[in-house]
SERO-4910 file (N, C-alpha, C, O; in steps of 0.05 Angstrom, whole numbers):
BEGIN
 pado doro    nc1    nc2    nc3   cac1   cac2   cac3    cc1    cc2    cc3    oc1    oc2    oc3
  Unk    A   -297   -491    319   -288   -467    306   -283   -445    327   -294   -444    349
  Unk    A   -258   -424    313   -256   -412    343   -277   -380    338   -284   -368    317
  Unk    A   -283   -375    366   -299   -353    361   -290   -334    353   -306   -316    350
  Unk    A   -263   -330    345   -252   -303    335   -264   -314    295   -270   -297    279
  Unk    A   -263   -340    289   -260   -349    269   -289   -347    260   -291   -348    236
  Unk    A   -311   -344    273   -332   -354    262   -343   -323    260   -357   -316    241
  Unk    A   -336   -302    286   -339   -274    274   -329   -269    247   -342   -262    228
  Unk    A   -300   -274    248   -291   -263    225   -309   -271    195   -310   -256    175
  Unk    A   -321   -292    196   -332   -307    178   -356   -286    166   -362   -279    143
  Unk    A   -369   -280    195   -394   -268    185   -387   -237    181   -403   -224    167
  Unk    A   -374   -229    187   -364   -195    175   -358   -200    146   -372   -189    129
  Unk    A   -340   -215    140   -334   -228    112   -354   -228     91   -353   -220     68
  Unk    A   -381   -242    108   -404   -252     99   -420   -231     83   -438   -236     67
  Unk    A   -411   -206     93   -422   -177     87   -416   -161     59   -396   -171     47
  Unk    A   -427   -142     49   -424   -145     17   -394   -120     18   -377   -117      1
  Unk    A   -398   -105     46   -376    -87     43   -356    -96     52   -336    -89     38
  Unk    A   -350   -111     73   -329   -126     66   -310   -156     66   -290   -166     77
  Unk    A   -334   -162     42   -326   -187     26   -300   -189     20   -286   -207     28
  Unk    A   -290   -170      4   -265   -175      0   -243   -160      8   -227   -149     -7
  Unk    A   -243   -161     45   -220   -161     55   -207   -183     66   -219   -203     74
  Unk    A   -175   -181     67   -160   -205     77   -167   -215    103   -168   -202    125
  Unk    A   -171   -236     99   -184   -249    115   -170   -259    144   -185   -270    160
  Unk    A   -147   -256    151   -124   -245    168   -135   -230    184   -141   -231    208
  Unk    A   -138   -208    157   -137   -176    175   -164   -178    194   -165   -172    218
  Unk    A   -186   -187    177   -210   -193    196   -205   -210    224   -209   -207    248
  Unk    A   -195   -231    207   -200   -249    242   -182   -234    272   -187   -229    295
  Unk    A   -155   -230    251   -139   -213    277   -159   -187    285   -157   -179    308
  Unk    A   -172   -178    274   -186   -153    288   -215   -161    305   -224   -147    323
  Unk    A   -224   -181    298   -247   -195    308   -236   -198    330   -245   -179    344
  Unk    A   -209   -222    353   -197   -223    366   -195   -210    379   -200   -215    403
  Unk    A   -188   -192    372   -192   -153    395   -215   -148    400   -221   -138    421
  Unk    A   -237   -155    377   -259   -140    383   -269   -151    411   -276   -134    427
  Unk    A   -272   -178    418   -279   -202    434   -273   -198    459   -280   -214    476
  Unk    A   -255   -171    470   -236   -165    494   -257   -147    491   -263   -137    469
  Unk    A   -271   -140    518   -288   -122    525   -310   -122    513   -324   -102    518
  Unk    A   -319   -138    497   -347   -139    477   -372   -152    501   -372   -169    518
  Unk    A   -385   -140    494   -412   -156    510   -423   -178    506   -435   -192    523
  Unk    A   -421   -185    476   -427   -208    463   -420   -207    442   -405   -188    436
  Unk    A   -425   -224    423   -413   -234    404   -423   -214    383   -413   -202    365
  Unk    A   -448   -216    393   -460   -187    367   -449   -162    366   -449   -149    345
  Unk    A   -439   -153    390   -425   -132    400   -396   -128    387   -385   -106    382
  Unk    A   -382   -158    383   -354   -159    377   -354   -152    349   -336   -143    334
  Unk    A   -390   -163    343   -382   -163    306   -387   -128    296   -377   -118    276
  Unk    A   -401   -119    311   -399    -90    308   -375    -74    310   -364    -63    291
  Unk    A   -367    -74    337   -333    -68    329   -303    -78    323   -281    -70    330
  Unk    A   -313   -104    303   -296   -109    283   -301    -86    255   -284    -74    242
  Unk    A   -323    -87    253   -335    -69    227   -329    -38    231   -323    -24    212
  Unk    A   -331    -28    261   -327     -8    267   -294     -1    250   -290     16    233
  Unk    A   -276    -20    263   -248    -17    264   -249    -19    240   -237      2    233
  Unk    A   -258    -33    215   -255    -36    183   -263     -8    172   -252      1    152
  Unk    A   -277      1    182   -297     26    173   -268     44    176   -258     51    155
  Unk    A   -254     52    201   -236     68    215   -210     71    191   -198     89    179
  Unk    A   -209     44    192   -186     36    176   -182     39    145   -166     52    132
  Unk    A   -210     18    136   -211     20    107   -231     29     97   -235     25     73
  Unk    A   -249     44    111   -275     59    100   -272     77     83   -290     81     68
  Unk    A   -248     92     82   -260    125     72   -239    113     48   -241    129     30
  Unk    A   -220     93     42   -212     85     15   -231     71     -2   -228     72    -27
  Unk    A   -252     55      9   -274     47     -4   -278     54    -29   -280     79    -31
  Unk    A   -280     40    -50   -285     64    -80   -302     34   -100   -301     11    -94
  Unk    A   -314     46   -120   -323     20   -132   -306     11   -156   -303     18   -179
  Unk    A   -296     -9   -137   -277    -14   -154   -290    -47   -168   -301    -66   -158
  Unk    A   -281    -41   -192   -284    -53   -215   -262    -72   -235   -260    -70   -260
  Unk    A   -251    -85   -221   -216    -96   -231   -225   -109   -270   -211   -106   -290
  Unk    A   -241   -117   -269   -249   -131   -297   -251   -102   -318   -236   -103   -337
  Unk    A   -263    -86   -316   -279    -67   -329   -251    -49   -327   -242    -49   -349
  Unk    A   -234    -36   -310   -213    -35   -311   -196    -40   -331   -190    -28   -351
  Unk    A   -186    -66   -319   -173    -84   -337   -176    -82   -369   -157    -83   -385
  Unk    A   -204    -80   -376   -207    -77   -401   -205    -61   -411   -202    -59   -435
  Unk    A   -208    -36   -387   -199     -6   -406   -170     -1   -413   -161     12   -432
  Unk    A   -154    -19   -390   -128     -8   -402   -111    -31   -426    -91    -26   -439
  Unk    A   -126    -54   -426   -120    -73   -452   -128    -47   -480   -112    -39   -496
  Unk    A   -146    -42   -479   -153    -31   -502   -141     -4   -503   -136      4   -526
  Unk    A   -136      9   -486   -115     29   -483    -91     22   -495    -83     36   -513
  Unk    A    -75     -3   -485    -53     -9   -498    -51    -18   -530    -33    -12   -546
  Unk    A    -77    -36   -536    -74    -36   -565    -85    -25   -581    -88    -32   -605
  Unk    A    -96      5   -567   -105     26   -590    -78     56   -591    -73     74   -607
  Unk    A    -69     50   -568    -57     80   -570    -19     75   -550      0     89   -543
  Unk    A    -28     47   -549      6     33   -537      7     46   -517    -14     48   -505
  Unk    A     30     60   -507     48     71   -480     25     86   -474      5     80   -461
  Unk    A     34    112   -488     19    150   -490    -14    137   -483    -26    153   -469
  Unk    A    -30    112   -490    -54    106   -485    -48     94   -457    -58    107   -438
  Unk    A    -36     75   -453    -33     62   -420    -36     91   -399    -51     96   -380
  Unk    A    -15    106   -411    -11    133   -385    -39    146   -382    -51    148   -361
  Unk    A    -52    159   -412    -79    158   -403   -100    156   -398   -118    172   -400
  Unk    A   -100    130   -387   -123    109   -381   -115    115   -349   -127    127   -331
  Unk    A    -88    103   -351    -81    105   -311    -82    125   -301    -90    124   -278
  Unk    A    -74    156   -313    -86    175   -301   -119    179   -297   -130    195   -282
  Unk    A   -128    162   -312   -162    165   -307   -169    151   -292   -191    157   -284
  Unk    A   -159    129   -280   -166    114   -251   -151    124   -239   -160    122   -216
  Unk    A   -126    138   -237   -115    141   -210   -131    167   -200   -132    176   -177
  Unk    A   -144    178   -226   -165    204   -206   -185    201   -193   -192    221   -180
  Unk    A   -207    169   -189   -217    165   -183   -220    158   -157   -240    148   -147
  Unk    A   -188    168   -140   -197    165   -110   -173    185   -100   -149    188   -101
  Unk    A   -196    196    -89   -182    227    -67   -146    225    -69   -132    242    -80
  Unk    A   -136    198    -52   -106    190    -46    -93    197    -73    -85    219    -81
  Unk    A    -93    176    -83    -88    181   -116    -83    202   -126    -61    211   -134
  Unk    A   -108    212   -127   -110    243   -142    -99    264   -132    -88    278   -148
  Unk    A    -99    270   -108    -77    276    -98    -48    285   -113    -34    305   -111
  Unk    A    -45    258   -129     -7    253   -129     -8    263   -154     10    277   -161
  Unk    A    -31    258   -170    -27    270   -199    -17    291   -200      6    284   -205
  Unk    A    -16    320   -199      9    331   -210     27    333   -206     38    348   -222
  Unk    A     45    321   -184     66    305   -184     75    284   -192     97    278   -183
  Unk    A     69    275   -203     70    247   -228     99    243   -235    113    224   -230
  Unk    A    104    261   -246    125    270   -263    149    266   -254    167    249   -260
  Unk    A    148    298   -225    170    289   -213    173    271   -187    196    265   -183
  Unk    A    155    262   -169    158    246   -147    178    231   -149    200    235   -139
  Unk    A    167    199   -173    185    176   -174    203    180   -174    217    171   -156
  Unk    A    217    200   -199    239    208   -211    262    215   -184    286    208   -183
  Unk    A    246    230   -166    258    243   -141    269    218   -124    290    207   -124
  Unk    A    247    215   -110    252    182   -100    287    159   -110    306    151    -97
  Unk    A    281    157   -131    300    140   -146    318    152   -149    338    137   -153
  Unk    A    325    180   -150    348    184   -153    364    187   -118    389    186   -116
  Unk    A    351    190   -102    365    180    -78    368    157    -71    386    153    -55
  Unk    A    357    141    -78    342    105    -77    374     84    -99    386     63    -93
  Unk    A    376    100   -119    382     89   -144    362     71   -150    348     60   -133
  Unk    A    361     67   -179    341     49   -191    334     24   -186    351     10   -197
  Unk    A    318     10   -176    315    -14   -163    308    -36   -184    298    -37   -206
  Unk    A    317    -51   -166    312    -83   -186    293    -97   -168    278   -115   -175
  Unk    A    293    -90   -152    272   -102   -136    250    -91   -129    262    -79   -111
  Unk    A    220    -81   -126    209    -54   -108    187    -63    -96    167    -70   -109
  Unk    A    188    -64    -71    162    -76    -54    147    -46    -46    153    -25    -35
  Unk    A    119    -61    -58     89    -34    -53     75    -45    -37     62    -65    -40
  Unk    A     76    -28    -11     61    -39     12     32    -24     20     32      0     25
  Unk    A     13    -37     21    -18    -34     17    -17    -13     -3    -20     10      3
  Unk    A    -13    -25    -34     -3    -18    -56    -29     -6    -60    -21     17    -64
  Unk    A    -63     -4    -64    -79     11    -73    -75     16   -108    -65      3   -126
  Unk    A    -85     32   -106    -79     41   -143    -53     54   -148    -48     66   -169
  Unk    A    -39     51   -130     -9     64   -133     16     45   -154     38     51   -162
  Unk    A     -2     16   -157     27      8   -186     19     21   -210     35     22   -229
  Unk    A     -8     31   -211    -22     46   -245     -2     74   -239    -16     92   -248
  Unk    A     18     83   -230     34    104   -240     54     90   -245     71    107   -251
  Unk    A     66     62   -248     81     46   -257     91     67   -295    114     72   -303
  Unk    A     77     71   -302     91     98   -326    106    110   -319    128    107   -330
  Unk    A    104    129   -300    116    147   -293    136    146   -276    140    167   -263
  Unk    A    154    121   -271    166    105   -243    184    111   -270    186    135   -274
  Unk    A    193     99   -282    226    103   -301    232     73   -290    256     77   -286
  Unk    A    228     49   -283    239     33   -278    250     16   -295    237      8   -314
  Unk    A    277      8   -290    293     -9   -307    280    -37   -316    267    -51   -300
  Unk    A    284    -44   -339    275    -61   -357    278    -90   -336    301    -98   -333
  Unk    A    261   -103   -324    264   -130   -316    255   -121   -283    246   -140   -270
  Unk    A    256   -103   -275    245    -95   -254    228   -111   -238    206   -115   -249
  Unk    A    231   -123   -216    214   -141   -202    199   -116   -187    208    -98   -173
  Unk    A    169   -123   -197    141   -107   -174    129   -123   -152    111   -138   -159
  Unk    A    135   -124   -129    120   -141   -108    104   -129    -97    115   -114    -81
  Unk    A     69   -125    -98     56   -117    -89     33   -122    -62     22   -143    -66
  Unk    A     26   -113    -43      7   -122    -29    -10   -109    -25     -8    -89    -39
  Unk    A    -39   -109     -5    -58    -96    -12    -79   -111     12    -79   -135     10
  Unk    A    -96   -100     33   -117   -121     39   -145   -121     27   -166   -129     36
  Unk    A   -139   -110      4   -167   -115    -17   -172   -127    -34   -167   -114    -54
  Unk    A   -181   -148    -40   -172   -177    -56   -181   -162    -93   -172   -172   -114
  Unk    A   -196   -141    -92   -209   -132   -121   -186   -118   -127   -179   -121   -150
  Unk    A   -169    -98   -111   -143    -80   -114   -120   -102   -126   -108    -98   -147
  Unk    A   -117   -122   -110   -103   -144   -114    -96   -159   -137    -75   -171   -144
  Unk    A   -122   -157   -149   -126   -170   -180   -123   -151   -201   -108   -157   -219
  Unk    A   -137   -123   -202   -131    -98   -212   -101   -106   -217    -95   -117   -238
  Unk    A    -79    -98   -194    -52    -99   -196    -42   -120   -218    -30   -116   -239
  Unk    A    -50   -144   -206    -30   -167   -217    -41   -168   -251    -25   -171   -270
  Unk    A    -69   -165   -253    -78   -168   -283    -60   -139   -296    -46   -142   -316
  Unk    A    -61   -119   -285    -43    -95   -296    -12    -95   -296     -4    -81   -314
  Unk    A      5   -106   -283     33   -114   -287     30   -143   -303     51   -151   -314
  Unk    A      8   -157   -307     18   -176   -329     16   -160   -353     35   -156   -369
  Unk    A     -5   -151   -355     -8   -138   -382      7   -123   -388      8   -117   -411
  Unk    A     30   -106   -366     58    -93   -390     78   -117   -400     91   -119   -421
  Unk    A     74   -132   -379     90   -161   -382    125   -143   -362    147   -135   -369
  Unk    A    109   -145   -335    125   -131   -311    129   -163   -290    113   -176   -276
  Unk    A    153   -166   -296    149   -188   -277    145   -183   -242    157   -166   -229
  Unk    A    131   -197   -234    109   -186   -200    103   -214   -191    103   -237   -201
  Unk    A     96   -202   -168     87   -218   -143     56   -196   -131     55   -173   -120
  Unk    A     40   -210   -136     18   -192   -123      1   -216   -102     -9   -237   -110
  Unk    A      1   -205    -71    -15   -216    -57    -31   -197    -38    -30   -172    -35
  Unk    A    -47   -219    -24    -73   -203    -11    -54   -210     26    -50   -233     33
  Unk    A    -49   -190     40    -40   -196     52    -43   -173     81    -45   -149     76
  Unk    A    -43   -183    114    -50   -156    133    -21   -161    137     -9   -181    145
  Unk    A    -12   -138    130     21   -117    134     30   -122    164     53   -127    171
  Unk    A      5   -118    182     14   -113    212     20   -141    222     39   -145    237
  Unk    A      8   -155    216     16   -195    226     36   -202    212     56   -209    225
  Unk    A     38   -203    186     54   -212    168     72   -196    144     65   -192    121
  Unk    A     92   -190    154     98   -156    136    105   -181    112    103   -205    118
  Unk    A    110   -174     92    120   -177     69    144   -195     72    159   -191     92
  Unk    A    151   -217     51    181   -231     62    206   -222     31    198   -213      9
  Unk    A    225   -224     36    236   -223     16    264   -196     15    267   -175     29
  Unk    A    277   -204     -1    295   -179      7    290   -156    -14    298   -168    -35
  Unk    A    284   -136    -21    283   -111    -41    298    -87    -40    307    -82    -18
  Unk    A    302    -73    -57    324    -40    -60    302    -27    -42    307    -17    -20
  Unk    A    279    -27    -53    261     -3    -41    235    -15    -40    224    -30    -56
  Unk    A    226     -5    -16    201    -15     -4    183     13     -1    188     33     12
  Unk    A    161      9    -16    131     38    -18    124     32      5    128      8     11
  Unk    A    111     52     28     94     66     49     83     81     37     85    100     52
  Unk    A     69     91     13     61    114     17     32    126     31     10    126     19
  Unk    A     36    131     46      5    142     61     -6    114     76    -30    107     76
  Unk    A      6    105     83      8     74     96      4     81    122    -18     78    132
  Unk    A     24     90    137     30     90    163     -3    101    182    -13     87    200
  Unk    A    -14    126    173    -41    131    186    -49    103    196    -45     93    218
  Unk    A    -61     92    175    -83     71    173    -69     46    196    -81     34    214
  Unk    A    -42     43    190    -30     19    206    -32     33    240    -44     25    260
  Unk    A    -20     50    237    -24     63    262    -55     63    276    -55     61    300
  Unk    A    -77     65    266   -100     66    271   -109     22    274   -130     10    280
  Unk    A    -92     16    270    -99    -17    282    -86    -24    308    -93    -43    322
  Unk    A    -59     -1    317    -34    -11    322    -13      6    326      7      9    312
  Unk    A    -21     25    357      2     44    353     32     23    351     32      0    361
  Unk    A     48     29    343     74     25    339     78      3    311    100     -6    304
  Unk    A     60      0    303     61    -27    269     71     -9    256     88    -24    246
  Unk    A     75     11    247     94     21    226    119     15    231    132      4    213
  Unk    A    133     23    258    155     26    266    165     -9    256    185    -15    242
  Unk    A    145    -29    270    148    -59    276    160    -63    247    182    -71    239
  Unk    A    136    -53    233    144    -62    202    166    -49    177    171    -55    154
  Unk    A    174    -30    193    203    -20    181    217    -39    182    229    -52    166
  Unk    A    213    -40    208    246    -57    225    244    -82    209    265    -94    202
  Unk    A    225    -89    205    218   -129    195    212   -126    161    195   -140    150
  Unk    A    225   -110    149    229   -100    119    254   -104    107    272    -86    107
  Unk    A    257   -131     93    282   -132     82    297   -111     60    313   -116     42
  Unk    A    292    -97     65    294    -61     43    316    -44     51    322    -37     74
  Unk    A    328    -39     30    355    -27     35    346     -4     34    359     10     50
  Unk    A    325     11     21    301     41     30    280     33     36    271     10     31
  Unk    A    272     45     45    242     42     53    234     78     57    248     95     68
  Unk    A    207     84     43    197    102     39    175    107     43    156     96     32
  Unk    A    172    128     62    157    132     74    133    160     67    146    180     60
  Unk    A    109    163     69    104    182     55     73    195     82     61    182     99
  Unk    A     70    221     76     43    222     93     26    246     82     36    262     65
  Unk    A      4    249     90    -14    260     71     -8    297     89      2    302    111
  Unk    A    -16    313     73    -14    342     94    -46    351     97    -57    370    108
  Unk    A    -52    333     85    -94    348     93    -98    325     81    -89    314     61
  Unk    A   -125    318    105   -147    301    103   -159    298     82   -155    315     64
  Unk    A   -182    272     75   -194    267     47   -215    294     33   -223    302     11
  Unk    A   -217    303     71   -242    319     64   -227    348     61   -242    368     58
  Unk    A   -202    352     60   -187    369     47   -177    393     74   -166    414     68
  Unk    A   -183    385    106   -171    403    118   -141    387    129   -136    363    131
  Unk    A   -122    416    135    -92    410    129    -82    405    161    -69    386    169
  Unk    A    -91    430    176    -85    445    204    -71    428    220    -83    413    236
  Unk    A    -52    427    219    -33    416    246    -17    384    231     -1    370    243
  Unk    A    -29    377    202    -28    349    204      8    349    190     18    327    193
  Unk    A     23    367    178     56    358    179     56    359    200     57    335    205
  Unk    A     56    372    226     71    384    248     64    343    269     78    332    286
  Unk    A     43    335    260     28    312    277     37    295    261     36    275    275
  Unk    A     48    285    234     63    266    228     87    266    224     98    246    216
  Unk    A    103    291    228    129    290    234    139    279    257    162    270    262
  Unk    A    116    282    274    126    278    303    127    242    304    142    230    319
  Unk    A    113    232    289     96    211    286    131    196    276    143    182    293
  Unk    A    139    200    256    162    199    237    183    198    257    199    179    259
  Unk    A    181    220    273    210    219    299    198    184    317    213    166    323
  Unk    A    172    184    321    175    157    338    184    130    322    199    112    330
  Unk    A    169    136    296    185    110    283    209    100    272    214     76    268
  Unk    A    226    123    267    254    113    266    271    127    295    291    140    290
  Unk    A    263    124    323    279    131    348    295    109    353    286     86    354
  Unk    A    324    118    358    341    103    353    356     81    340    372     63    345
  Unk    A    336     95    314    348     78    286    373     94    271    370    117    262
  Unk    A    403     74    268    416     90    253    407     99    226    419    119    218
  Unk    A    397     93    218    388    102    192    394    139    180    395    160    192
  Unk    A    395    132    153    399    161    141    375    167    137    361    148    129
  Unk    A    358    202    144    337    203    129    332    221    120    338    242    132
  Unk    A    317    224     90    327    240     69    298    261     66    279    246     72
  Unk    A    288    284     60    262    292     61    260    306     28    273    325     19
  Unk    A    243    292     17    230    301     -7    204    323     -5    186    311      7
  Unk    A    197    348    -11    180    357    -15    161    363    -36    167    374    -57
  Unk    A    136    355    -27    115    357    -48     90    371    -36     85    369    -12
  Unk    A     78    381    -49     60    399    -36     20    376    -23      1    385    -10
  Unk    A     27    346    -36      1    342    -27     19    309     -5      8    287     -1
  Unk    A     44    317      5     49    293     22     76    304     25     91    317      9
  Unk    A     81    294     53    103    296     56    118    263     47    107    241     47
  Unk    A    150    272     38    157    248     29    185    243     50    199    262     56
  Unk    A    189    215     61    221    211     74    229    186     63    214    167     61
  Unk    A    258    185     54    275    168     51    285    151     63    309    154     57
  Unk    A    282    123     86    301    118    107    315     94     94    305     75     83
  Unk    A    351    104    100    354     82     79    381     65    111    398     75    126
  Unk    A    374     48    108    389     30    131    425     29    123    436     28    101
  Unk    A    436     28    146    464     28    148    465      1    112    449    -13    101
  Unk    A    495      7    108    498    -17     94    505    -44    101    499    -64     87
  Unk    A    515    -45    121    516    -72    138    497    -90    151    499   -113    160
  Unk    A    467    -67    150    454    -79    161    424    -89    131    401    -96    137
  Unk    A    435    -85    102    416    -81     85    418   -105     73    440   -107     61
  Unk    A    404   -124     70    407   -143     41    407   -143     13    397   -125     -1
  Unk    A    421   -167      2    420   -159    -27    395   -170    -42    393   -193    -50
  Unk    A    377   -151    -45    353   -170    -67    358   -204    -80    379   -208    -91
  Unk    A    344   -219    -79    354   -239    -94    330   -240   -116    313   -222   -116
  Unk    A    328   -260   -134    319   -251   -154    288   -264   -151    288   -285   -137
  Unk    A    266   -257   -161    244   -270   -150    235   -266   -184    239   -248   -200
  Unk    A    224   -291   -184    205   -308   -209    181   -291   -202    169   -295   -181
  Unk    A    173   -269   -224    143   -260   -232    124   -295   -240    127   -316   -253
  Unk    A    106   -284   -222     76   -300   -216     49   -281   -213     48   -257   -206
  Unk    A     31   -296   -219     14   -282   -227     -9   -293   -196    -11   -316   -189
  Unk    A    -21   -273   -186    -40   -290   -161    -60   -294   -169    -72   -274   -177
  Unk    A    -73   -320   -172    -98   -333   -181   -117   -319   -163   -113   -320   -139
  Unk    A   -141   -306   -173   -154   -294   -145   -184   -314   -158   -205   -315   -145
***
């Protein structure tokens, strides 16, 4: 077994994070092993880098108990009950909550520079398909979601079966293996930090390697713990390195808890969605 493999094993082994993609672990174990003192050392700052990365999204999440709130949501109170059930988990984590009173108009915004997609890839999707209400998406709409949290993962796919949304939901690390497939519009939202924090330049990598005729990009303007100071002026700059010397058009939506950008690729260089069979991921 290789030693990046058998670290990864035992971080895994751990109750906090059990259920991350197991990818994401071993590739970060790998790094850890470059300059580590020992092996005990490597497994510390593998955990360190998980903490960096995916610590402060941590939430208790509950995909079953969930799940059941919004089944019974739907067959006590239909639509008007789905929307408020999902506004009651999407308040339950800082990011999220956040977007709530923009609900309304974000998607709406989005899509109408985007046009309505038939295709839409959500990249480290989080609780961001439960505003799936408030998206306006056309009837038959393919949802492809990813996520490196295997409980987020199932949340998702058990929640797009249950509108009966045809999807693709997998557990998957973005930075090794971006997403395959061709789509109208591809979600970043509040993505790029965290990738960037594994990997200066993986956002940029993973634009470029995004079969997406948009791709959308989004960033937070104040921290979880709610200070703002300097952080448009430090991800705009951030935004100029990732599309430098990309023709691309790019379009700026404003909202007061994120900044939002549009980058939508020449047409010559965009694919046409093809059609992908909703599946459900056995977790």
């Amino acid at each position: 077994m290789e030693v990046s493999t058998r670290l990864a094993a035992e971080v895994l082994g751990s109750r906090r994070y059990r259920w991350i993609a197991p990818d994401l672990v071993q590739r970060l174990a790998g790094d850890a092993l470059v300059g580590a003192r020992n092996e005990a050392d490597a497994v510390k700052r593998t955990k360190r880098r998980l903490h960096q990365i995916f610590g402060a999204y941590v939430w208790d999440v509950r995909p079953d108990v969930a799940l059941t709130q919004l089944r019974t949501a739907l067959e006590t109170g239909g639509a008007e009950g789905v929307r408020t059930a999902c506004r009651a988990l999407l308040g339950r984590h800082a990011s999220t909550r956040e977007r709530l009173p923009v609900l309304d108009e974000l998607y709406r915004a989005i899509f109408a520079l985007t046009g309505p997609p038939a295709v839409l890839m959500d990249i480290a999707c989080g609780l961001g398909p439960l505003a799936l209400p408030w998206m306006g998406l056309p009837p038959g709409t393919k949802y492809l979601a990813c996520d490196i949290d295997r409980r987020l993962v199932h949340l998702v796919d058990g929640f797009l079966t249950l509108l009966d949304v045809p999807h693709v939901a997998t557990l998957r690390d973005v930075v090794a293996t971006p997403p395959p497939g061709p789509a109208d519009v591809a979600l970043l939202l509040k993505t790029a930090p965290c990738l960037e924090q594994q990997a200066p330049g993986s956002t940029r990598r993973l634009v470029c390697a995004l079969e997406a005729r948009h791709v959308v990009l989004t960033f937070p303007t104040r921290s979880l713990g709610g200070a703002c100071k300097g952080m448009s002026a430090h991800y705009r700059a951030l935004l100029d390195e990732i599309v430098a010397g990309m023709e691309w058009q790019i379009q700026e939506l404003r909202f007061p808890p994120e900044l939002v950008f549009v980058l939508t690729k020449p047409p010559s260089a965009a694919p046409s969605p093809s059609d992908v069979r909703g599946v459900r991921l056995k977790t």
